[in-house]
N, C-alpha and C positions, 0 to 999 in steps of 0.2 A: 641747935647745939653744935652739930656738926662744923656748920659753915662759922660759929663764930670762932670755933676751935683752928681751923684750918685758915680763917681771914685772918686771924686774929697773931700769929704771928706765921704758922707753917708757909702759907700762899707767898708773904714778903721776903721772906728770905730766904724760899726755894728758889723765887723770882730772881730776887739779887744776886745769890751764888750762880745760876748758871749766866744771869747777864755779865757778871763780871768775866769767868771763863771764858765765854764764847769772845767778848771785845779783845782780850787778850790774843785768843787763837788766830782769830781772823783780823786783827788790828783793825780795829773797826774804824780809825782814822782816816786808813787810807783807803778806803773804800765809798769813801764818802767825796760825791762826786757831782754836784748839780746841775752842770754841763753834761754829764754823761749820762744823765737819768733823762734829761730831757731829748738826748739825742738817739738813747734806748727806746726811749718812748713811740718814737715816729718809725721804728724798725719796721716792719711787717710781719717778721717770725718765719718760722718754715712749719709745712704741713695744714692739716685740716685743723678746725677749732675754731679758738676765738682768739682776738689781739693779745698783746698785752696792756694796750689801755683798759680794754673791755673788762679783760679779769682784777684789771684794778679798780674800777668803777664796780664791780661785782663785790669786792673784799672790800672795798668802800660802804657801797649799801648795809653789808652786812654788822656794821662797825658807827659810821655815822649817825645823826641824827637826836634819838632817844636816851640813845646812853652820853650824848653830849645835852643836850637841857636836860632829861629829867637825873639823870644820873649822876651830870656835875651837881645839880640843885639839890638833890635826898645828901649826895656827901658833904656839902657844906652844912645841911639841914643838920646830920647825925655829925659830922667830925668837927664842920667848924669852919670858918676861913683857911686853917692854918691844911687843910685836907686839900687844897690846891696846892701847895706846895710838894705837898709829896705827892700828888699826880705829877707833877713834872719832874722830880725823881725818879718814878715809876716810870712816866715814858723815856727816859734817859735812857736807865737802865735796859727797857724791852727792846731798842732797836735790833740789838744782837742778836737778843731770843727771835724779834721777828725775823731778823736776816735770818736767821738759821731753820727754822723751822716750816718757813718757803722756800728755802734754796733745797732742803732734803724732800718737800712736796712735788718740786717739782723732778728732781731726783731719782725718786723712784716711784710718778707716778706710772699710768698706765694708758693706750692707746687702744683704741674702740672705731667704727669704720663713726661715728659721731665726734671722733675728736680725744684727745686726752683727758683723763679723767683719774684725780687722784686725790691723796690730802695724808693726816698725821696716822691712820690706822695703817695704810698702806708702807708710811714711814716705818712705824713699829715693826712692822711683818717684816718688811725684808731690808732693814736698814740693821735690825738686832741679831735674824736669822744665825748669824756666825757666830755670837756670843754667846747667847742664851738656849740656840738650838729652834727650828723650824716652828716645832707645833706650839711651846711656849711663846715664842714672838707672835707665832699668829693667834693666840687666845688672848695675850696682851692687846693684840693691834683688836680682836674681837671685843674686849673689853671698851676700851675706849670708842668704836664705833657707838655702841648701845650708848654712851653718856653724848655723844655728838646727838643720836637720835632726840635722846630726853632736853641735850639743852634745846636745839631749837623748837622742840616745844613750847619748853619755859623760858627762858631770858629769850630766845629768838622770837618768841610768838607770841604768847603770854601776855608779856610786861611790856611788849612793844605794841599791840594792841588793846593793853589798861593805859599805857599813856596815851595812844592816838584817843581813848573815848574820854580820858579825863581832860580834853583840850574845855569840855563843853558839861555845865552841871546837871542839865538838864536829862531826865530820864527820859523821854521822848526820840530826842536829838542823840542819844546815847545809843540809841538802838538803830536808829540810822545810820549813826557813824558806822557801826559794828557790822551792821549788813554792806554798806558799801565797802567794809575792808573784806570782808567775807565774799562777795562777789567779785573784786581784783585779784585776789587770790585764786581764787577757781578759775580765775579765765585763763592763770597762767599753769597752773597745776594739770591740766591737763593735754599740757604739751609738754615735750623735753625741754632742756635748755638753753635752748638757742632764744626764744621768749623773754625769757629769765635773765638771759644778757644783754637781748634789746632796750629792756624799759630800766635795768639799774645804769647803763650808758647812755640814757635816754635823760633820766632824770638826775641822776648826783648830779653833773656837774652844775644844773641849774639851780637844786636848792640847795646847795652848797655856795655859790655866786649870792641866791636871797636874801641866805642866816650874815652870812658873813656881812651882806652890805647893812640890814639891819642892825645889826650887833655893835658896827663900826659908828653908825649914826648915832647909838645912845652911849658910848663911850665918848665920843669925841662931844656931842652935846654936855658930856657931865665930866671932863676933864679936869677938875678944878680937885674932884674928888680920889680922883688916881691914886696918887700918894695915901690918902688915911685905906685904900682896898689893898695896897702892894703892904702899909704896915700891919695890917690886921691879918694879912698873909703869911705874914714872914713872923712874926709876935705866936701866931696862934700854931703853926705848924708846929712848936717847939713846947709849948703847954703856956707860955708865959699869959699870967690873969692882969697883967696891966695892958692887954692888948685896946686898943682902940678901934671905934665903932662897936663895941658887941663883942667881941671874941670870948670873952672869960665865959667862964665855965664847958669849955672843951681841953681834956687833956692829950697832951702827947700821942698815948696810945690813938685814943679815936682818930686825933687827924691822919694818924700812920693807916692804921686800917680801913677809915672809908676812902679815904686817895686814895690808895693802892687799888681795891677792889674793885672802888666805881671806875679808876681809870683803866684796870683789866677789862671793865663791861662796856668800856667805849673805846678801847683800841684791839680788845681779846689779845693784846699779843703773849703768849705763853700759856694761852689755855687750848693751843693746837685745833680752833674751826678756821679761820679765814685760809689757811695755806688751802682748803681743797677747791677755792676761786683760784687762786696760784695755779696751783695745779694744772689748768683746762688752757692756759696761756701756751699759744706755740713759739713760743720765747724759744731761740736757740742756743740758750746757759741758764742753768739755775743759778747763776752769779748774779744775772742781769734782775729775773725777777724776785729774787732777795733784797735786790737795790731798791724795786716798787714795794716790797713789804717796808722797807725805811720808810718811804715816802709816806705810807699807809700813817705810820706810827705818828711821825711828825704832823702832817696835816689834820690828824684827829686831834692829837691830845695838846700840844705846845700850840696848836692856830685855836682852832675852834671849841675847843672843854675851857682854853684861859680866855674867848671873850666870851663865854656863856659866864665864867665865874664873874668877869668884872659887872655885867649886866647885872646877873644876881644879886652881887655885894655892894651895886650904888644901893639896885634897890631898897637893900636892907638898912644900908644909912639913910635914907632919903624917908622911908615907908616903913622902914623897920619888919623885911619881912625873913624869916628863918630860914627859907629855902627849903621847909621841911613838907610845903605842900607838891614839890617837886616839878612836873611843867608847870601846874598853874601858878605858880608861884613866877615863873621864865615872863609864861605869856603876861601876866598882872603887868610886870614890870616894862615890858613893851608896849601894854597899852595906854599905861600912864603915860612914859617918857617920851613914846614916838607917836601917839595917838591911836585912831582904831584902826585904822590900814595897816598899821604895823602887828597890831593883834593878829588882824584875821590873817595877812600873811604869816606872820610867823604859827598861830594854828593851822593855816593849809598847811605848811613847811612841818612839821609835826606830824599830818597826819600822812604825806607823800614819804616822810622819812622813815617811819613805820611802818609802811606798805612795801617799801622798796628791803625794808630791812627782814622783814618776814617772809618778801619771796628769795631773797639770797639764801637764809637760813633753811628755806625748804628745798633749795639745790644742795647745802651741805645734810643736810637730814636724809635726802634720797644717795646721795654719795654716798655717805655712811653704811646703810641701808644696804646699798648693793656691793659693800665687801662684806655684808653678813650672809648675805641672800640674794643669786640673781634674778628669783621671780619678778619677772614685772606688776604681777596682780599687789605685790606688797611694796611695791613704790607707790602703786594706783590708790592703794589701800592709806598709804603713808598723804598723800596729796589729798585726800576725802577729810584725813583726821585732823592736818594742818587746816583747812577750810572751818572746819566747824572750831577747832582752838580759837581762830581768830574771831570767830562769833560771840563766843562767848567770855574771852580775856577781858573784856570794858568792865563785867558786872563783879571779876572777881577782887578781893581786899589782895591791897599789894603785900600790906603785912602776913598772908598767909605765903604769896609770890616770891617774892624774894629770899627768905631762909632756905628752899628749895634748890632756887638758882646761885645763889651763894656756894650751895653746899656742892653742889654737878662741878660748877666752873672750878671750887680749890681743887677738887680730886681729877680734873682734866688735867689743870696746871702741875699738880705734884707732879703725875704720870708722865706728861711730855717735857718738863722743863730734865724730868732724871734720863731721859731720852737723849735728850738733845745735849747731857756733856756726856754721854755713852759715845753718841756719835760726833761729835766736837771734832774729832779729824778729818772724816771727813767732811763736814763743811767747812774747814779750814783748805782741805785743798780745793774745795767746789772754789772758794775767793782767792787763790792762789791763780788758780787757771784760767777766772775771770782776767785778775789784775794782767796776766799776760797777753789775754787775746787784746786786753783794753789798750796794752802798748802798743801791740805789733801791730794795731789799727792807726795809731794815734801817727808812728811812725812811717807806715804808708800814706796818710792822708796828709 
């Protein structure tokens, strides 16, 4: 009841109001630089830690994947075709909230003889401290910790280990799946994060290269069909029941609310976890890794959520299928159109995208963690519980899953998006002081 309360309109247009804001503040035109992201990219940084590619490839993992097939597939299921459409409103709109809320990550994270270590509870604590007064910001910023903790449980763990087991129907091979995710996890949980950096830099960028080549091949195979997926996109985001292909009987509302949602569960931008991968970046400006949180936004939702839709929506014309079985609905569709190597790759790709997505979330869950508590024994504690979540997430109904995660993610997103036009100044000057160094660079070189 919670989360449809909060999806349902609160989550969109807390989203909207501050994305609007923040594009305003920081002109988010001129900041927008693709040349200069990729020349950001190859920097080095200064100090201990990790790249900035690394912590992108981190906020990637954590973002990728699952909530791109099963999540575009459940929102076409439940909104409709026309629920693509306003994912790409939705990511429109986030790029500011993400720029903003990885540029104040990295802001005011924090420095450990292992590196920087920070994210949005940290934001809250000492980005509000002067407004609202010390120990309220920090019972705020302790607040939102405990829901970092809960989500990657649920949407980070949960639901990303019930779609890795739902690749396969079989109850056997179910439980195999489940232990082999349950034993990658453990090998990495009990080491810091330096591990944790390795294998999400390790693998995005390869199944990221897989899906997309996949995706490309039964798109461009079924091009003929393009135009009736773009009208039934554009017909059904709007309510209209003369849509074509299938679209009638989804309204307006729904396509507003499951785009919106499912594209918050596959970019998070505005529900304040991926900044604390930001965070650990020895990026020398939170200018620069606000520009990689763009990056993030874009290459999730506008690449990869719109060719998972187009695959879905041939299939649904072709096969007539709802999208409401979620990946397996993805995989069906690639194994018809591309044959079965494209299955069982795109099922590896699913089950790697899951794996990588559940140990990012268990570096934001121990992050969390330790602005509540610096005992080690309850990270060690936190890394035992994440193990056994992933064991047993295959066997649970998503229908119990999901109302939970729904309801965590609005109540993050209110929290940090009322955050982030609190502090809208400065991240406006954090992109002022970018835009300067960007010159005085551009002019000496």
């Amino acid at each position: 009841m919670l989360g449809e309360i909060l999806n349902g309109a609160v989550l969109p247009l807390s989203l909207t109001f501050c994305g609007i804001i923040l594009a305003f503040r920081v002109r988010l035109f001129r900041i927008l630089s693709p040349a200069g992201f990729f020349r950001d990219l190859k920097s080095a940084g200064t100090g201990s830690g990790t790249s900035p590619f690394v912590s992108l490839c981190t906020a990637l993992a954590g973002t990728l994947g699952v909530g791109n097939i099963a999540g575009v597939a459940t929102a076409i299921g439940s909104g409709g075709p026309g629920a693509v459409f306003w994912m790409w409103v939705g990511s429109l709109i986030s790029t500011s909230v993400k720029y903003g809320e990885v540029t104040l990550a990295v802001k005011y994270r924090r420095v450990s003889k292992e590196g920087f270590y920070g994210g949005t509870p940290y934001t809250i604590r000492d980005g509000l401290a002067d407004r609202i007064g010390r120990r309220p910001a920090a019972g705020l910023g302790g607040l939102f910790a405990v829901l970092c903790v809960v989500n990657s449980l649920v949407m980070g763990n949960l639901i990303q280990s019930n779609s890795a087991a739902s690749i396969t129907g079989d109850g056997r091979i179910r439980v195999i799946v489940c232990l082999l995710l349950a034993t990658g996890v453990a090998a990495v949980a009990v080491s810091g994060p330096g591990r944790i950096w390795k294998v999400t830099s390790a693998l995005i960028p390869v199944l990221s290269l897989i899906y997309i080549s996949l995706s490309a091949y039964v798109i461009v195979s079924n091009v003929s069909l393009l135009p009736t997926v773009f009208r039934d996109i554009f017909s059904g985001a709007f309510g209209f029941r003369a849509a074509a292909g299938g679209a009638a009987g989804f309204g307006m509302k729904e396509a507003i609310r499951f785009g919106v949602t499912r594209g918050i569960f596959s970019n998070e931008a505005g529900c304040g976890t991926s900044p604390t991968a930001h965070a650990a970046s020895n990026v020398d400006s939170p200018h620069k890794q606000g520009c990689f949180g763009i990056f993030e936004v874009v290459f999730d939702t506008p690449v990869l959520c719109t060719m998972t839709a187009a695959v879905v929506l041939i299939g649904r014309l072709k096969y007539g299928i709802t999208g409401s079985g979620g990946v397996g609905d993805t995989l069906f569709v690639f194994g018809k159109l591309a044959g079965p190597c494209a299955y069982f790759l795109t099922g590896i790709s699913v089950f790697l995208f899951a794996y990588a997505t559940v140990i990012a979330q268990l570096y934001y869950g121990r992050t969390a963690l330790r602005y509540l508590t610096p005992s080690r024994i309850a990270g060690k504690l936190f890394g035992i519980l994440t193990v056994a979540v992933s064991a047993i997430g295959g066997f649970m109904k998503p229908a119990i899953i999901w109302p939970v995660a729904d309801s965590v993610v609005g109540i993050m997103t209110v929290i940090n998006t009322a955050v982030l036009i609190a502090l809208s100044g400065a991240i406006s000057k954090e992109a002022e002081d970018g835009l300067k160094r960007r010159k005085i660079k551009r002019t000496r070189g």
